[in-house]
C-alpha positions as CSV (number, residue, x, y, z in Angstrom):
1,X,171.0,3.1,265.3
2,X,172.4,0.8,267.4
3,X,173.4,-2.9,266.7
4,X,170.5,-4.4,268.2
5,X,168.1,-2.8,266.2
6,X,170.0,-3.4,262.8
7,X,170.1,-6.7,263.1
8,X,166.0,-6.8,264.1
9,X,165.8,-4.8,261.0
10,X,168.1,-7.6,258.5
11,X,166.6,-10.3,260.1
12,X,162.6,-9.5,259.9
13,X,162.0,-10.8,256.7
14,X,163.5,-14.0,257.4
15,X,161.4,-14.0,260.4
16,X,158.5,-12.9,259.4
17,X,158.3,-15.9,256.9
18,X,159.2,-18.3,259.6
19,X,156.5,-17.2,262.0
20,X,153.9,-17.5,258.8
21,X,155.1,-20.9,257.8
22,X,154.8,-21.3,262.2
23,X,151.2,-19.7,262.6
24,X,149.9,-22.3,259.4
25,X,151.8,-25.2,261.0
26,X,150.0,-24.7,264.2
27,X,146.4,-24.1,262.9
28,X,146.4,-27.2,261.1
29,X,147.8,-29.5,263.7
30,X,145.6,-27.3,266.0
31,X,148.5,-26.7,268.4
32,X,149.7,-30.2,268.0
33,X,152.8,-28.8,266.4
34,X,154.4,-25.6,267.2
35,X,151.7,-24.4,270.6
36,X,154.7,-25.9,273.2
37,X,158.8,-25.8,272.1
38,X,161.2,-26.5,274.4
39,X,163.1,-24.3,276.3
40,X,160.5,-21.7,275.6
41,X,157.2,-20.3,277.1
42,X,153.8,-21.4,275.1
43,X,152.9,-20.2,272.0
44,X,149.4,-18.6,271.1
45,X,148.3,-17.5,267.5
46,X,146.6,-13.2,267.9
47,X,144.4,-13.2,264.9
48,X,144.2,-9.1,264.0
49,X,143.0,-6.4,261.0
50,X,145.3,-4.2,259.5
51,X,144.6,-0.7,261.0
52,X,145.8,0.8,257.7
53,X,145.0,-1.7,255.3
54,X,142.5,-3.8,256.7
55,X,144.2,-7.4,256.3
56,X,143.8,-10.3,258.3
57,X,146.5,-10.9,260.2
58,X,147.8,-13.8,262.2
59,X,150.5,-13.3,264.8
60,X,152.2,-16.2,267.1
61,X,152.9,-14.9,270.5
62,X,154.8,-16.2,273.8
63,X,152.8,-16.1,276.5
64,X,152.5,-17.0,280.0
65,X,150.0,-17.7,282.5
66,X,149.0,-15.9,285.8
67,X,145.9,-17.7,287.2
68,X,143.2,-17.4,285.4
69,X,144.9,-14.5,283.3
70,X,147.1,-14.7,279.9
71,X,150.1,-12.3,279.8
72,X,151.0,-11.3,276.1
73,X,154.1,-9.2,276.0
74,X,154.0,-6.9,273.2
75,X,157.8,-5.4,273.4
76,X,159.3,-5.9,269.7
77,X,162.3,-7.0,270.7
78,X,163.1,-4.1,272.6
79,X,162.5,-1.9,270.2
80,X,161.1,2.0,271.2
81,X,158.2,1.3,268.9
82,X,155.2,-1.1,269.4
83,X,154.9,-4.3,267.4
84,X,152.5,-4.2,264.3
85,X,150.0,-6.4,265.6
86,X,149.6,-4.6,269.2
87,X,148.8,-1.0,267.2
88,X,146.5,-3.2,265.0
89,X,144.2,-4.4,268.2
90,X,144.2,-0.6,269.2
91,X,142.7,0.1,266.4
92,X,140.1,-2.7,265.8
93,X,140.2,-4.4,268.8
């Protein structure tokens, strides 16, 4: 495994609280707080199902615009697998 992908692994539960504490933040100040940070593209919250397990899910997401489109990319940090939340919208879209 290479170094890249150990440290993705060490680090996601950090993350993963942060981006909860981040998606609830943002919802109550309804984007007030946490939809524009600087330095980085926009933020968008992708409410999703568990495919498995059928919970509600709630993902924040860079994105950018192009026109009247919004690009979501759904990479996982580079990772060969998809993220979580794009598998979950393939299932129950």
């Amino acid at each position: 495994m290479d170094l890249q992908l150990r440290i993705a692994d060490r680090t996601w539960p950090v993350l993963s609280k942060l981006m909860g504490g981040h998606a609830r933040i943002y919802r109550l100040t309804r984007g007030r707080i946490g939809h524009h940070i600087p330095g980085v593209p926009p933020m968008c919250l992708i409410d999703h199902v568990g495919a498995k397990s059928g919970t509600e899910r709630t993902s924040p997401l860079l994105y950018i615009e192009d026109g009247d489109n919004v690009v979501i990319v759904a990479s996982k940090g580079g990772e060969d697998t998809h993220p979580a939340w794009y598998l979950n919208l393939l299932s129950k879209p």
